[in-house]
N, C-alpha and C positions, 0 to 999 in steps of 0.2 A: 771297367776302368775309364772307357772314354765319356761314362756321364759322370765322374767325379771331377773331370777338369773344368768341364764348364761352370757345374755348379760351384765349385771353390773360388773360381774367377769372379760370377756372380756378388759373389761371397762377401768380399773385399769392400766394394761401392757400397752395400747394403748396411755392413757397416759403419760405414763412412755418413750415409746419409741417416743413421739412426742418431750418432751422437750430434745433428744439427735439432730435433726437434726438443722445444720447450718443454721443462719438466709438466706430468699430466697433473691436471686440476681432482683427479679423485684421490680420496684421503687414501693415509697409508691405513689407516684403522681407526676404528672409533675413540672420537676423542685426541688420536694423536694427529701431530705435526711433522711436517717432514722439513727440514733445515735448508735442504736444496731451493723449495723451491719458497721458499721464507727469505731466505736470500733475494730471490730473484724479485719477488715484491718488497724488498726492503728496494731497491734503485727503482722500482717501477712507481713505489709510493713516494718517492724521490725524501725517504727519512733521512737522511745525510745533508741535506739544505738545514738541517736543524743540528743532529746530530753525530759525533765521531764515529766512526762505527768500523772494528776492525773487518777486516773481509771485505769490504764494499771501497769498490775503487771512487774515489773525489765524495766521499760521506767525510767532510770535515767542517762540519755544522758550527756554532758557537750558540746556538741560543737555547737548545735542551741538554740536558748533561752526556757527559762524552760516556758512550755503553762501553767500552773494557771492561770485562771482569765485571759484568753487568748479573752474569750466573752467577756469583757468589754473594749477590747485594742479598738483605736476608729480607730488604722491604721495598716494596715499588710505590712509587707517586707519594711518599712518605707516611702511607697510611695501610699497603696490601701486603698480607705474608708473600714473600717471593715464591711463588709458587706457578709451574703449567697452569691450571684452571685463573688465575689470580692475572696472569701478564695478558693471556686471552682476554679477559675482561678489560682490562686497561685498554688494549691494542686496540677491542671493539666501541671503547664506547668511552675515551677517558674524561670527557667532562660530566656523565655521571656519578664517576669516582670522586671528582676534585674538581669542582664546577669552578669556574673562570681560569682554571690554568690554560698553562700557551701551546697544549699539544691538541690538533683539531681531533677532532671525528674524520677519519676518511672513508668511512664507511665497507670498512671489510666484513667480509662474511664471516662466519663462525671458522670454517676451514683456512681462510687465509690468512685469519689472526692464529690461528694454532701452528701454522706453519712458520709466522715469523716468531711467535714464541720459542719456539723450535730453535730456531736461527741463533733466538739471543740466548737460549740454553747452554748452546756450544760458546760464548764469549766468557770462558774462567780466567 
């Protein structure tokens, strides 16, 4: 009985200081994205100086279209099936898609354009 108190006391800080660390950089699985931390580079790539973006606190852009219900759009950059594999591509590389438009290159990896994909999946 007397080594259950400590360690339950333990316990407590441990998790405390768990929910301080940044979502981890390795994928949830191949190919997928995880939303969390899609999120988290959506403010880090600071997309909100362009674009609305619900979830993201001061994303109230005016110069790329406001994403609401951006998961239900059936076409990205006016030319891609709305599709996972389809927004990952835009996200990685959009003036290959649609050379001279105004959204740059930020140069995401594969995994952290899947993760904001992710992100914008949940905006229905």
């Amino acid at each position: 009985m007397r080594l259950r108190r400590p360690l339950l006391a333990l316990g407590a800080p441990v998790v405390v200081l768990l929910g301080c660390v940044q979502p981890p950089e390795a994928p949830a699985g191949p190919g997928v994205g995880d939303p969390e931390r899609g999120a988290v580079l959506m403010v880090r790539e600071a997309c909100g100086a362009c674009h609305e973006i619900p979830g993201i606190q001061e994303a109230e852009g005016q110069v790329g279209p406001p994403l609401h219900g951006v998961a239900r759009r059936t076409i990205i950059a006016g030319v891609l099936p709305n599709t996972p594999d389809n927004m990952t591509r835009w996200l990685r590389d959009p003036q290959a898609v649609v050379p001279g438009n105004a959204m740059p290159n930020a140069g995401l990896s594969e995994q952290q354009a899947r993760d904001m994909a992710a992100y914008l999946a949940t905006l229905r």
